[in-house]
C-alpha positions in Angstrom: -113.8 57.9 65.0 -110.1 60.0 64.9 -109.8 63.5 63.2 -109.9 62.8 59.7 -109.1 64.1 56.1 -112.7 65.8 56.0 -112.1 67.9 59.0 -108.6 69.0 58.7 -109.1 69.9 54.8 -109.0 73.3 53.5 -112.1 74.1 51.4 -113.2 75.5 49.0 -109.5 74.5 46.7 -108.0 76.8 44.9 -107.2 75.2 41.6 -106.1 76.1 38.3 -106.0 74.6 35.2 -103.1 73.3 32.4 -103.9 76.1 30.0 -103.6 79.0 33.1 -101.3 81.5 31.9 -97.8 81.0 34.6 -98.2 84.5 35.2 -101.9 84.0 36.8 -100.3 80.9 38.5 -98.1 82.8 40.5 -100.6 85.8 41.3 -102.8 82.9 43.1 -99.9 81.8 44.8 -98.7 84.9 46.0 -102.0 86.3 46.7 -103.0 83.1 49.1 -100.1 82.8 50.9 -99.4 79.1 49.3 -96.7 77.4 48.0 -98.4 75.1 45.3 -101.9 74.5 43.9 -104.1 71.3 42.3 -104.3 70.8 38.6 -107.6 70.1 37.6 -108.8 69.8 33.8 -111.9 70.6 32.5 -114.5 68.2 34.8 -112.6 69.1 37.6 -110.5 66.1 38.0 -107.1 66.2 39.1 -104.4 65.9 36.9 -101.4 66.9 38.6 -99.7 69.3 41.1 -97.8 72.7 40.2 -95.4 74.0 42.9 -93.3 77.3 43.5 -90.5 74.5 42.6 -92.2 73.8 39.2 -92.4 77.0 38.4 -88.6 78.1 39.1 -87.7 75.1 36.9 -90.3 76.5 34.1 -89.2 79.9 34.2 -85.3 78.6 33.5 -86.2 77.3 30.2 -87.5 81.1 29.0 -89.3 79.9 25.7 -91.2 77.2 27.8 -93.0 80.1 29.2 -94.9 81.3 26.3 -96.1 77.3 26.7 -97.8 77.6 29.5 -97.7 74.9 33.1 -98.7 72.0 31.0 -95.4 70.4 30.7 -94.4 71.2 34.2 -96.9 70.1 35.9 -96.0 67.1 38.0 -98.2 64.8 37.1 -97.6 61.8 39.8 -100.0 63.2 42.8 -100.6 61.4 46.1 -104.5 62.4 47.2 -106.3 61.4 50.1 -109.9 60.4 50.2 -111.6 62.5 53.1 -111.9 59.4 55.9 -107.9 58.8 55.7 -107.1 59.3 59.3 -104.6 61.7 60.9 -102.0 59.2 61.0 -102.5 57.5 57.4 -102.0 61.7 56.4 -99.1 62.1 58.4 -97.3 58.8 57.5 -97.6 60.3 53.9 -96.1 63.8 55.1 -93.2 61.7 56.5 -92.8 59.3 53.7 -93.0 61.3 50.7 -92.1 64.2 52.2 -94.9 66.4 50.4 -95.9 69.8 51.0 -99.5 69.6 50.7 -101.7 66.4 49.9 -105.6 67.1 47.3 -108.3 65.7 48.8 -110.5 63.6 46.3 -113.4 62.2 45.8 -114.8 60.8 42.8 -111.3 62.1 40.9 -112.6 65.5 42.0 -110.5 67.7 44.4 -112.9 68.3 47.6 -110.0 70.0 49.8 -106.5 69.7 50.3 -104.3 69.5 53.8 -101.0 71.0 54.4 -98.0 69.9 56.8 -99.3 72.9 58.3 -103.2 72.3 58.6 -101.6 69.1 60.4 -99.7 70.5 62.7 -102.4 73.0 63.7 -104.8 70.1 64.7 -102.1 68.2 66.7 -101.1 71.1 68.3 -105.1 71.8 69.3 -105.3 68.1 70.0 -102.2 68.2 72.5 -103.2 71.7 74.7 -106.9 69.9 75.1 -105.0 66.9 77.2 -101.9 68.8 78.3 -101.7 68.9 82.2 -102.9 71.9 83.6 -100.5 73.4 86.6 -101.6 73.4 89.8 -102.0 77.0 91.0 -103.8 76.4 94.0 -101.0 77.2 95.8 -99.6 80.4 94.3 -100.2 83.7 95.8 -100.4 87.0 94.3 -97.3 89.1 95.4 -97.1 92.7 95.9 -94.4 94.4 93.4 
């Protein structure tokens, strides 16, 4: 079996919820380092997806702040189960040119992958079977 969702997922998810003030939103993504987070509602199912993009369009329209994310959250997710292959996960990247995909199971968010955590495990994948120069005939020079 090929690398799949369960071992290139992040775990445990950071997720927040639709009543998570924006302000706490963008502490968790500025204190993680990430660019967008799961929505999950009170079971822990997903719901949607808020983004740094979200939130720029959120804080445009000043009294939709006081709201809250609920109305911003974008709400039409593409999730993986945790045995889609590295290529099903990277035909999504390419097609739908998302930023991160929620890994699910049961409607609950198990993990999540990023363009990033992809690239990481290709690029570990590639230097395993990358030719290794031949040395044996290099000499050590004085300087």
């Amino acid at each position: 079996m090929g690398v799949a969702a369960k071992i290139l997922m992040t775990r445990p998810v950071i997720c927040v919820r639709e009543d998570t003030p924006v302000d706490e939103v963008m502490h968790v993504l500025l204190r993680h380092h990430i660019s967008g987070v799961p929505v999950v509602d009170e079971k822990d199912r997903l719901v949607g997806m808020i983004s740094e993009l979200d939130l720029l369009h959120m804080l445009q329209e000043q009294e939709q702040e006081q709201i809250g994310i609920k109305n911003f959250v974008s709400r039409e997710v593409i999730s993986v189960p945790e045995d889609a292959s590295i290529f099903e996960i990277a035909e999504i990247f390419l097609a739908r040119r998302v930023r991160r995909l929620p890994v699910v199971t049961d409607g609950k968010v198990v993990g999540i992958i990023s363009r990033r955590d992809l690239i990481r495990q290709i690029h570990q994948i590639r230097a395993r079977f990358a030719p290794q120069p031949d040395t044996s005939s290099l000499r050590p020079t004085a300087v």
